[in-house]
Each structure stands twice: as structure tokens, then as C-alpha cells.
TORMAR-504774 format. One record per residue: z negated, x, y of N, C-alpha, C, O in turn; residue in three letters. Coordinates in steps of 0.001 Angstrom, whole numbers, padded with zeros to 6 digits, always signed. Example, Ala and Ser with C-alpha at 12.3 -4.5 7.8 and 13.67 -1.06 7.14 Angstrom:
! TORMAR-504774
-007800+013190-005690-007800+012300-004500-007800+013200-003300-008465+014236-003319ALA;-007080+012850-002250-007140+013670-001060-007870+012900+000030-008039+013409+001138SER;
This chain:
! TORMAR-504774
-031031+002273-002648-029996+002067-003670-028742+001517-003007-028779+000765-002033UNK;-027722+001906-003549-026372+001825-002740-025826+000225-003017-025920+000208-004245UNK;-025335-001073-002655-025076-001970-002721-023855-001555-004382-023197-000574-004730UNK;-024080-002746-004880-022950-002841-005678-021493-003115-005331-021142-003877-004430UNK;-020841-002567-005964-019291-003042-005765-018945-003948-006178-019338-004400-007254UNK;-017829-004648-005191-017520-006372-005702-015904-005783-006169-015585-004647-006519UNK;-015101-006953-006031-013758-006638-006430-012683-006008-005627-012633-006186-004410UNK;-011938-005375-006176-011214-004872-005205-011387-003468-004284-010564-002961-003521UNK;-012671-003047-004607-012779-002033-003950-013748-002526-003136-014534-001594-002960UNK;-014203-003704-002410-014958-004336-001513-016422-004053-002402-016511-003512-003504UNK;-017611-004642-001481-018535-004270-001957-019592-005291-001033-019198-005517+000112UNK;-020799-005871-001415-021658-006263-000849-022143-005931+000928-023058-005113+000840UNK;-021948-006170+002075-022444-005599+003048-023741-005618+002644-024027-006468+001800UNK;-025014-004543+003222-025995-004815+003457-026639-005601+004319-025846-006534+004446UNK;-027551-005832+004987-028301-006516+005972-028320-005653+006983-028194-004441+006812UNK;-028488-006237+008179-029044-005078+009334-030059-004378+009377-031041-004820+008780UNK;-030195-002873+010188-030980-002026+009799-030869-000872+010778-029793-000705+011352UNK;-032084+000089+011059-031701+001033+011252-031067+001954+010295-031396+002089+009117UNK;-030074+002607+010948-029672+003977+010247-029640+005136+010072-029031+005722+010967UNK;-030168+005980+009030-030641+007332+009725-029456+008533+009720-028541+008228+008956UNK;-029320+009447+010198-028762+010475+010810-027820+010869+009523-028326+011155+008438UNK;-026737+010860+009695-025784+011054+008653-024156+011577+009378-023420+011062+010219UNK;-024076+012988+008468-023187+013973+009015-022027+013010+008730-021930+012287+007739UNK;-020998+013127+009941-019850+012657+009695-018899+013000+008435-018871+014224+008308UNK;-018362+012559+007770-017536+012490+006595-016167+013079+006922-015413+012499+007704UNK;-015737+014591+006140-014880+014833+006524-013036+014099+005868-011884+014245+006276UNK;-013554+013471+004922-012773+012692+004105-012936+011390+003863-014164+011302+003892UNK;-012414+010021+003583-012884+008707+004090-011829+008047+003121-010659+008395+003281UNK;-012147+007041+002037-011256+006168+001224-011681+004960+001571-012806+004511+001793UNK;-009865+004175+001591-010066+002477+002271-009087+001883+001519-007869+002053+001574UNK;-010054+000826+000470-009078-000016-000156-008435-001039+000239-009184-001983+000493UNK;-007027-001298+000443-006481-002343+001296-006473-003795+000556-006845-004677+001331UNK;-006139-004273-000764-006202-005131-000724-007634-006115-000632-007687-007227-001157UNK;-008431-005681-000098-009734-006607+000078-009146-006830+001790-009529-007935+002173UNK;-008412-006160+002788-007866-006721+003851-007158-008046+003784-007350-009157+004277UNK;-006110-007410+002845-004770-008392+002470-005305-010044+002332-004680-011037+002705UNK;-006769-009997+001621-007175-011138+001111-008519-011562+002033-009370-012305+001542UNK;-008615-011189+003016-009843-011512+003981-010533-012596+003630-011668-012712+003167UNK;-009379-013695+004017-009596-015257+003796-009880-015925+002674-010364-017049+002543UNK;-009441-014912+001639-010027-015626+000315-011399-014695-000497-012012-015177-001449UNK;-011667-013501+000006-013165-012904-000031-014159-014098-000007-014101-015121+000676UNK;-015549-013525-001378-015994-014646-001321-017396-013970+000048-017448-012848+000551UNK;-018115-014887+000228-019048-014525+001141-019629-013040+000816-019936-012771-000345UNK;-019731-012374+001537-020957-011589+002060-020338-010199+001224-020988-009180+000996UNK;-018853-010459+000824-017522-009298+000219-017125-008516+001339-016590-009091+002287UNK;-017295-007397+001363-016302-006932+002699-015903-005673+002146-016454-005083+001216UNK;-014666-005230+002945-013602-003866+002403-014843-002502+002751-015263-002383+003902UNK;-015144-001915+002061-015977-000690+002538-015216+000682+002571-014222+001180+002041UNK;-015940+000946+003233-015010+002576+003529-015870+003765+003096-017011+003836+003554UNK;-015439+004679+002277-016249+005409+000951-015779+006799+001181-014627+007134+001459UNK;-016841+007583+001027-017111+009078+001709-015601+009531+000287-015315+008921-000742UNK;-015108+010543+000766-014247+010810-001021-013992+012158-001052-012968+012741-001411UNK;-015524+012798-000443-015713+014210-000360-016022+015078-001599-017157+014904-002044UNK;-015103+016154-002377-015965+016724-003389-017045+016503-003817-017791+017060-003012UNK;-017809+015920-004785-019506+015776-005045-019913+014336-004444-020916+013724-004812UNK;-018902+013825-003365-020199+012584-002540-019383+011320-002879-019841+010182-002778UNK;-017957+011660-003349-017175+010054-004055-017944+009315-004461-018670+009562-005424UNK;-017947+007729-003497-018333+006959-003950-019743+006515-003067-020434+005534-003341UNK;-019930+007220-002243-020744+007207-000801-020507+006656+000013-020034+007223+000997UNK;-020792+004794-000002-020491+004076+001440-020799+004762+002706-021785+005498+002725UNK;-020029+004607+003844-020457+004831+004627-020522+003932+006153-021093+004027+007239UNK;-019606+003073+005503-019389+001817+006230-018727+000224+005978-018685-000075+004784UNK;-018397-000447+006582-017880-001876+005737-017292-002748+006971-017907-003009+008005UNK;-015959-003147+006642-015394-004015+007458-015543-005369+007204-015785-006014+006184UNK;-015348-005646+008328-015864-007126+008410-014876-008259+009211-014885-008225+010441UNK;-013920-009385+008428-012494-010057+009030-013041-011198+008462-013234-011434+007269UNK;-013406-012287+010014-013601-013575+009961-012815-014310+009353-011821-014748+009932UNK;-013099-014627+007969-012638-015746+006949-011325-016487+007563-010173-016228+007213UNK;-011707-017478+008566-010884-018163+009559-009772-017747+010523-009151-018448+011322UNK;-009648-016196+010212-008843-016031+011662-007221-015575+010902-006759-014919+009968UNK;-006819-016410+012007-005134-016314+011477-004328-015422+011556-004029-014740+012536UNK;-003839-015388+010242-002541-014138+010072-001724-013779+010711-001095-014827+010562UNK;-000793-012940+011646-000062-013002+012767+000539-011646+012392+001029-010967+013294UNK;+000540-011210+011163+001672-010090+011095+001139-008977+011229+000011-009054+011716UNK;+001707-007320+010848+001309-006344+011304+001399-005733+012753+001249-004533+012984UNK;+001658-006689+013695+001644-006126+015309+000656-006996+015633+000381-006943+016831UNK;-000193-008039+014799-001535-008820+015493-002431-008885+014716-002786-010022+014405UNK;-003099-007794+014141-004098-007965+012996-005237-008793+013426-005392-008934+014639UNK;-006064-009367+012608-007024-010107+013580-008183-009562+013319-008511-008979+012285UNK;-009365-009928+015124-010028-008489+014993-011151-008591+014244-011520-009682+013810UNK;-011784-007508+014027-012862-007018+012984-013913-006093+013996-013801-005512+015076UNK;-014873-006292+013100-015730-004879+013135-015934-004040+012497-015048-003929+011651UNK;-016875-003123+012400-017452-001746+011652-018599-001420+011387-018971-000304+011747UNK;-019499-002287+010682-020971-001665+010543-021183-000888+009615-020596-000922+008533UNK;-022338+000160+010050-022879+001155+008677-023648+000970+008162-024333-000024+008403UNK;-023941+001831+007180-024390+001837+005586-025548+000546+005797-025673-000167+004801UNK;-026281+000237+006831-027546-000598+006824-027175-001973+007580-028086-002800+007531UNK;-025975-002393+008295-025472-002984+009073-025451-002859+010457-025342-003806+011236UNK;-025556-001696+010757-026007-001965+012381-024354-001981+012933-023486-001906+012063UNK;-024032-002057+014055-022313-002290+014179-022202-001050+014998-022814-000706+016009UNK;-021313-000494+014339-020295+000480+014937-019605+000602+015617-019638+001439+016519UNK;-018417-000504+015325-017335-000916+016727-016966-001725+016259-016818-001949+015058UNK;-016671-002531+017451-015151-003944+017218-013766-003279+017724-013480-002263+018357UNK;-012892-004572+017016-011506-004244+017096-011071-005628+017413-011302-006644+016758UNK;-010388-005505+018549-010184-006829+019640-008294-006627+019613-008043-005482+019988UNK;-007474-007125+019404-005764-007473+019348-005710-007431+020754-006448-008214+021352UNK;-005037-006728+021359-004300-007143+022953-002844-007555+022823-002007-007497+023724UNK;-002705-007866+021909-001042-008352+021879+000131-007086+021857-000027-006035+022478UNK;+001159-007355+021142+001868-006268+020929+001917-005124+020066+002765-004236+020149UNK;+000915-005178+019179+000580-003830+018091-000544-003055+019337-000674-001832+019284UNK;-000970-003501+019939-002340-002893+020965-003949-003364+020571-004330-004528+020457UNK;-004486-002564+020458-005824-003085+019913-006551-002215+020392-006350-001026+020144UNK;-007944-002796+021492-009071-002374+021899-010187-001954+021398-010754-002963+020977UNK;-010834-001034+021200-012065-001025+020370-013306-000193+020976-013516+000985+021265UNK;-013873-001153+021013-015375-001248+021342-016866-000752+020449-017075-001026+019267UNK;-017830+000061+021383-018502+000899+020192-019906-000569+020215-019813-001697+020700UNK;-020914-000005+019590-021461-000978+019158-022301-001831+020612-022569-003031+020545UNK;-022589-001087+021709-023106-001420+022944-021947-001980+023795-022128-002060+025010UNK;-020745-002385+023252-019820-002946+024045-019250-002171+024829-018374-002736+025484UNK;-019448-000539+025154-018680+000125+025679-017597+000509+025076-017657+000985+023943UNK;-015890+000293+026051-014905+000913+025638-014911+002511+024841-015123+003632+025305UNK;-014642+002133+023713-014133+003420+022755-012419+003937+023347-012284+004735+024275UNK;-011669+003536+022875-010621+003548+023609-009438+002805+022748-009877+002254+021738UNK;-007985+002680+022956-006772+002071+022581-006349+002850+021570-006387+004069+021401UNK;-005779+001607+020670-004890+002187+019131-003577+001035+019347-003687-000144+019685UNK;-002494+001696+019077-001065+001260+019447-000036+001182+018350+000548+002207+017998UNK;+000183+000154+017859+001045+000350+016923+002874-000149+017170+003244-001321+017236UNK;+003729+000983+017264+004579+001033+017732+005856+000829+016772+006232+001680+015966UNK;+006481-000452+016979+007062-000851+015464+008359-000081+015087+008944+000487+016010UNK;+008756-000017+014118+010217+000817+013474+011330-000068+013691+011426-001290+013810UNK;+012152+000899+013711+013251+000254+014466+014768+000964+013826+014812+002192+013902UNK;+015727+000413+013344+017387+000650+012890+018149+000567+014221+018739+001639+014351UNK;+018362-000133+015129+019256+000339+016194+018141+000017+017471+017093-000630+017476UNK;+018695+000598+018297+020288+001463+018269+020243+002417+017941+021322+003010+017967UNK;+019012+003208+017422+018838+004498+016841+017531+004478+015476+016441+003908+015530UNK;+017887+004990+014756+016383+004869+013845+015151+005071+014333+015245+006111+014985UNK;+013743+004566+014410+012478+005268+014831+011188+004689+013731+010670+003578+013620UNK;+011032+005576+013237+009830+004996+011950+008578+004221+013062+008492+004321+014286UNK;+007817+003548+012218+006527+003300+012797+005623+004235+013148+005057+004862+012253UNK;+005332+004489+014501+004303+004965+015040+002997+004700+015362+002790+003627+015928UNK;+001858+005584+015087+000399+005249+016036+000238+006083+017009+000876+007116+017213UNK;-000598+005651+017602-001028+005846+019128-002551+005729+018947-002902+004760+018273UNK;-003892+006835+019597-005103+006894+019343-005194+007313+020662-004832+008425+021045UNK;-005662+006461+021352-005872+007152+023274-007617+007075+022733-007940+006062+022113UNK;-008414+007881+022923-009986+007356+023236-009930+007567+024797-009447+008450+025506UNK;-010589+006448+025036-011452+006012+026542-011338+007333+027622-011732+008383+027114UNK;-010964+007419+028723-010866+008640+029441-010548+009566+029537-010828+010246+030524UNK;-009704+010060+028382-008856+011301+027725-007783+010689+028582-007727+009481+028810UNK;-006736+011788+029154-005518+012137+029683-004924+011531+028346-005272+011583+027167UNK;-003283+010594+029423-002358+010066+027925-002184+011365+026759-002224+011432+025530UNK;-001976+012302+027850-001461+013602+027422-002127+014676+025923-001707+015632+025272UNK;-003670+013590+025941-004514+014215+024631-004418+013252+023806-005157+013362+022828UNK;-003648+012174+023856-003635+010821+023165-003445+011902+021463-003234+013105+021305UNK;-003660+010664+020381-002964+011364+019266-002312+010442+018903-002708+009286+019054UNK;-000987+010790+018255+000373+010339+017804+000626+010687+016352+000722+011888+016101UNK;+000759+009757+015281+000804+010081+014004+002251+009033+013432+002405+007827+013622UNK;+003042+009872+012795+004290+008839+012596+004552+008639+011073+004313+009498+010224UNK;+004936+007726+010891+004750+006926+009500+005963+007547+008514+007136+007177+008535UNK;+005480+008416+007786+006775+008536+006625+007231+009881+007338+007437+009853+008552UNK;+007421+011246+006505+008316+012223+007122+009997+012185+007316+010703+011242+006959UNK;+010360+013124+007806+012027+012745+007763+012437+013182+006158+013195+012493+005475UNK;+011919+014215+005766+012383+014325+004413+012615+013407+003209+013514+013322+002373UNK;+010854+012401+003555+010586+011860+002722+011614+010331+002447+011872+009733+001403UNK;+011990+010085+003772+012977+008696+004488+014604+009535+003880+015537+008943+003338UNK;+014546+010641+004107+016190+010861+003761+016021+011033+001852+017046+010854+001195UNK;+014962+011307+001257+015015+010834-000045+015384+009405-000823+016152+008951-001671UNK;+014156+008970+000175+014522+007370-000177+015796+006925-000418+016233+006400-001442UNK;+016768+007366+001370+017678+006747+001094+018968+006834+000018+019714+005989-000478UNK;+018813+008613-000107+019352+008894-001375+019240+008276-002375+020211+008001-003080UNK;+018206+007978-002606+017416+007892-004547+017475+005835-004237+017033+005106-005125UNK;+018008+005276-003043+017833+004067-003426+018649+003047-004062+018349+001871-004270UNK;+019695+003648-004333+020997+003219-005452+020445+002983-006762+020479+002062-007578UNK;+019803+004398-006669+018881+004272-008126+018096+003587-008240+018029+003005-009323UNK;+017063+003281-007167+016218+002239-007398+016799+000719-007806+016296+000071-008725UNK;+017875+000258-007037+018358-000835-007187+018928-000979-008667+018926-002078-009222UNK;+019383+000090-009245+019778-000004-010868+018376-000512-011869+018246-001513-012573UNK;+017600+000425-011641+016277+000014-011866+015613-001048-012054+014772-001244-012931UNK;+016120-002060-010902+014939-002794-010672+016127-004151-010859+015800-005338-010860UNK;+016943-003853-010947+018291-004989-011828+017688-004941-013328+017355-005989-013881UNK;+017579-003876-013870+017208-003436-015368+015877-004117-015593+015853-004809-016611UNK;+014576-004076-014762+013413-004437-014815+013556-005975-014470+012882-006894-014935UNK;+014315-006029-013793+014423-007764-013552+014895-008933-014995+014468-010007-015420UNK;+016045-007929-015385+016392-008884-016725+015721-008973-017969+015890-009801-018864UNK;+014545-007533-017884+013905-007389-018789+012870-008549-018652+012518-009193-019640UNK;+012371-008808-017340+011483-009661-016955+011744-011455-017450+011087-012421-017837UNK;+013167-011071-017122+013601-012798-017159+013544-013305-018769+013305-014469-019088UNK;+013828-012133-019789+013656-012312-021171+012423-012312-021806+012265-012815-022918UNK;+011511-011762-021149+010563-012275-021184+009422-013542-021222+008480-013801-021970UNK;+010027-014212-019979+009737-015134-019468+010295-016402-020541+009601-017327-020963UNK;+011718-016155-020833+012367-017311-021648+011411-017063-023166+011427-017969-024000UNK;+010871-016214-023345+010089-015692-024971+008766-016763-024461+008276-017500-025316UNK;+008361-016787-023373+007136-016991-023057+005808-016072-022935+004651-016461-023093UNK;+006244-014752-022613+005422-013855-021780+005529-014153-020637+006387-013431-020130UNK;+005085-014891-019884+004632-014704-018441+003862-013575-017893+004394-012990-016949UNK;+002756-013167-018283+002087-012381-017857+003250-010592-017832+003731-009742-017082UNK;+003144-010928-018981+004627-009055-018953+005809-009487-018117+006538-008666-017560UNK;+005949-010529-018056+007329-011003-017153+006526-010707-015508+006908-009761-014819UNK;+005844-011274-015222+004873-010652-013977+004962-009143-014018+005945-008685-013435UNK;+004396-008544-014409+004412-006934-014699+005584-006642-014048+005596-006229-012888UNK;+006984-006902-014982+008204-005967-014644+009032-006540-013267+010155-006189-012905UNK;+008089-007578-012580+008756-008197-011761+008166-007239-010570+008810-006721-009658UNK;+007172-007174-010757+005953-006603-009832+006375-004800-009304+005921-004103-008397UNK;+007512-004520-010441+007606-003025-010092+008295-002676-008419+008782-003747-008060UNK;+008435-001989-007696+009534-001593-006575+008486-000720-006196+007300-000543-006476UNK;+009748-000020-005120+009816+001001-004483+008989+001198-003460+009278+000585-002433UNK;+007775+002067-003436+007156+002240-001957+007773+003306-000967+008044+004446-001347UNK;+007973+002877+000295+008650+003745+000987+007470+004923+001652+006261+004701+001719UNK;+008224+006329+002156+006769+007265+002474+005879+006702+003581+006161+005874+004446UNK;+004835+007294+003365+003688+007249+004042+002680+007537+004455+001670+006967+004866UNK;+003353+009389+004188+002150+010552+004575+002433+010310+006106+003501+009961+006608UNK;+001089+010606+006814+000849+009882+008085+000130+011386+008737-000792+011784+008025UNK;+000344+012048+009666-000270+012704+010159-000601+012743+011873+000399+012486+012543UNK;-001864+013028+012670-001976+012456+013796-002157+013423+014485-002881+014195+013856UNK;-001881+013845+015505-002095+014871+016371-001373+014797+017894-000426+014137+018321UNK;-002266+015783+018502-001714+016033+020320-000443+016490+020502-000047+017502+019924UNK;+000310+015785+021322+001199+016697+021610+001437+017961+021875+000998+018375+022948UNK;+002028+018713+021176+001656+020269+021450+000980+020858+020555+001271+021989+020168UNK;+000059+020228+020134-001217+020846+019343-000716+021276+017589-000223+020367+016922UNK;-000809+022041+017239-000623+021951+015555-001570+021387+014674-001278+021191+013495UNK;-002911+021049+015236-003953+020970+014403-004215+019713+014296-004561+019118+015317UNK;-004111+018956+012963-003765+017544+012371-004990+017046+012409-005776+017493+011573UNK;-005576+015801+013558-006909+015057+013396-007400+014466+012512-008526+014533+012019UNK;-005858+013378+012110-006542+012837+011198-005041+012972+009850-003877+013143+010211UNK;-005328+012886+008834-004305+013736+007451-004045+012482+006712-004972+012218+005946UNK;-003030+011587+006699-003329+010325+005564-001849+011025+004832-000908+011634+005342UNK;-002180+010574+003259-001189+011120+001948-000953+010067+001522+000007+009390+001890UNK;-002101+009600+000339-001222+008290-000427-002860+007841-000827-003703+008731-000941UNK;-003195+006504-001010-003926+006139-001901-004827+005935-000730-005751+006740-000847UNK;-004941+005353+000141-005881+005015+001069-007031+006091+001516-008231+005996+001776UNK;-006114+007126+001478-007373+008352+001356-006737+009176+002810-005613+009616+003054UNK;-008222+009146+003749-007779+010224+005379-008405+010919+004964-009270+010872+004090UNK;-007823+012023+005871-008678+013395+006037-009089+013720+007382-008161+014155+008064UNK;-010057+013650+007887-010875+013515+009236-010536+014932+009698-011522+015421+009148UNK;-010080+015748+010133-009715+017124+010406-010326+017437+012100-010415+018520+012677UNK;-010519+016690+012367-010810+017035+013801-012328+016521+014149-012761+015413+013834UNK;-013309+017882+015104-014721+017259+015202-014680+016545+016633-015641+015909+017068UNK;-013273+016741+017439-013509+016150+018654-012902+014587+018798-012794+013938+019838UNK;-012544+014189+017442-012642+012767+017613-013728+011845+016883-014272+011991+015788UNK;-013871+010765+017931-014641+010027+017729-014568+009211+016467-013605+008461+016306UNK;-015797+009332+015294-015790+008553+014072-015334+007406+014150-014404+007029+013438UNK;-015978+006579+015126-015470+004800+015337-014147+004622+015535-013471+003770+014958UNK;-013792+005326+016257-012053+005206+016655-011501+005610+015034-011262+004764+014173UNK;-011381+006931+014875-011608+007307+013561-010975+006581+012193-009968+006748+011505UNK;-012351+005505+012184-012474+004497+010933-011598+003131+011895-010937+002404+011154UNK;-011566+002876+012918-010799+001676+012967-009509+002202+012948-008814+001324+012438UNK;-008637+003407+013301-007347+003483+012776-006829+003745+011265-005710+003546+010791UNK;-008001+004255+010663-007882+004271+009205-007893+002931+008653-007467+002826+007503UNK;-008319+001828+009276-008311+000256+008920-006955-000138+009465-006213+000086+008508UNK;-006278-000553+010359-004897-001003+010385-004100-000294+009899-003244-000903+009257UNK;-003955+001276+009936-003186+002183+009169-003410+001431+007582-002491+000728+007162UNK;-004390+001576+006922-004059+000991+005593-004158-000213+005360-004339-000483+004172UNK;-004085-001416+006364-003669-002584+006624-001935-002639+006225-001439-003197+005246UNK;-001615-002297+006713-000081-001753+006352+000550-001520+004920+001507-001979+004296UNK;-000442-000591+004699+000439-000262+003085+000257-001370+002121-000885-001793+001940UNK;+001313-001916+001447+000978-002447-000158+001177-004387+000641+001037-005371-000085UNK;
């Protein structure tokens, strides 16, 4: 029987265990705010990562795991975690090397390989946020590279963000009249609205057309490639939606 779901999308880890033989998932959902809130998860809560294949939605297939205690340091120092499956046995760790660099290790302590997070930048030239997926012994040259937000989607934004700002002037005063009525809670609501910037994410070889891993919206990848490694896999699908929200 499949553990129950706790809040947030998080869900009970199981206990340790063997695990039996289970086809890789070509599709994978990860709810972020059970990250956001590590430290305040109550015991034995962890973010799970859920098959979100035609027919199998809703199919743990794994569960992260972020020591209560370990300190916040921004999106270039996430602090590290592991990956156990459906029974607990561990999958991989995820170790910070400083800089948006993070090591990850399969469950025997052998190097999996490097995930790089390469920050966005306004001058001296624009550059969205980038990832970086080297596995262990692959040429830089097969690395995969997935960049945050398309150009289309960034030159919309900046269009349509006049409008947003009218918007959210409008939602603000609505909020504040609220508040003087003594709705707090609806005054929360209209305060709470803004703008998410894009964040279709796609990863691939240089050169290559064929997209490894496919992220859209809603914490949902698309595993597209059989020559990468699941563990690597699921730990870039964890800081990738570390990020959003």
C-alpha cells in the first residue's frame, strides 16, 4: 500500500527496504513548496516525487530528504539532500560545492556526476539562468545545458509588464480596503497575486535536437532521454523546482 500523503504534496517516507525492479518513469511531478519549508516539515514529511504518466498519476517513486537544521544560503547553495525509493533504500546524495555547483553521489558513494547552476545576469549583457548536467566521465562536450525561460517568453513579459504593474496597483488597493473592512484573509489573497516569469526549461547536448529532460509549468519533467541517468535525472528536477514559486 502506497504511503499516505501529508501536506503539500509531501508524503510519509517509508522505512528502508529492498526494492524491486521498476521501469524508469518517463514523466516525474515535484511539489516545491514542501522544499521551501524543509525546516518547518513535521517529522518523517518529505517532498516526494510522483510518476505523472497517463494511467500511473499518483505513483511514488521516490522522496527527498533536507535536514531540518541545515541553513538557507540562497538559490546558488541549496543545502544538500538525498533520494531514496519507493522502500527507502538511497538513491543519491546531493552535496553543494559552492557557487551554484552541486555533486551527486549514487547510493554506494560513487560519483554520479556535476549539476551547475549558472546565475542570470542584466549587464553587461542579458543571460537567463542556466543548468549544467555533466554525468561522471562523459566529455564536457555531452554535458546537458537547459536554459531558464525562452526568448519569446522573456520578450513577452517585458512587453505585458506595464500591464502587470497596473494590475497589481489595482489588486493592491483593493487589498488595502479590505483590510481597513477587516478582511484579512481576502486582503491576503489580492496581495498574494503577481507575475510569474517563464520557465519552460529544456535540456539538451550541444548540437543535439533531442530534449533529455522537457520542464513546462507545474513541477512536471519529461524524462525524454534513456541515456541519462535517473539519479542525476531526479536530483536536477529537485533544484530546478527548488527555484520556482
Amino acid at each position: 500500500m502506497s504511503p499516505a500523503p501529508g501536506r503539500h504534496g509531501d508524503a510519509t517516507a517509508p522505512a528502508h527496504g529492498d526494492a524491486p525492479a521498476q521501469a524508469p518513469a518517463s514523466t516525474i511531478k515535484i511539489n516545491n513548496r514542501a522544499l521551501h519549508k524543509y525546516d518547518r516539515m513535521p517529522a518523517g514529511k518529505q517532498t516526494a516525487i510522483w510518476q505523472a504518466d497517463p494511467g500511473a498519476d499518483g505513483n511514488r517513486l521516490a522522496y527527498v530528504h533536507v535536514p531540518h537544521d541545515a541553513p538557507k544560503r540562497g538559490r546558488t547553495a541549496r543545502p544538500p539532500f538525498t533520494v531514496t525509493g519507493p522502500n527507502g533504500e538511497l538513491l543519491c546524495s546531493v552535496q553543494p560545492a559552492g557557487g551554484g555547483v552541486y555533486d551527486v553521489y549514487g547510493g554506494d558513494g560513487a560519483a554520479l556526476g556535476r549539476i551547475t547552476r549558472s546565475s542570470g545576469r542584466l549587464l553587461p549583457w542579458p543571460r537567463r539562468v542556466r543548468w549544467t548536467v555533466q554525468a561522471g566521465g562523459a566529455p564536457v562536450g555531452q554535458s546537458l545545458t537547459g536554459t531558464v525561460g525562452t526568448g519569446k517568453g522573456w520578450t513577452a513579459m517585458v512587453l505585458l509588464s506595464p500591464l502587470y504593474f497596473v494590475a497589481w496597483a489595482i489588486m493592491a488597493a483593493q487589498g488595502l480596503v479590505l483590510l481597513l473592512i477587516g478582511e484579512k484573509d481576502e486582503a491576503k489573497k489580492e496581495a498574494a497575486w503577481e507575475l510569474e516569469p517563464p520557465s519552460r526549461t529544456q535540456w539538451r547536448a550541444a548540437g543535439d535536437p533531442e530534449v533529455a529532460i522537457d520542464y513546462r509549468i507545474g513541477g512536471v519533467y519529461r524524462l525524454a532521454s534513456p541515456r541519462l541517468d535517473q539519479r542525476l535525472a531526479y536530483a536536477q528536477a529537485v533544484l530546478h523546482v527548488w527555484d520556482r514559486g
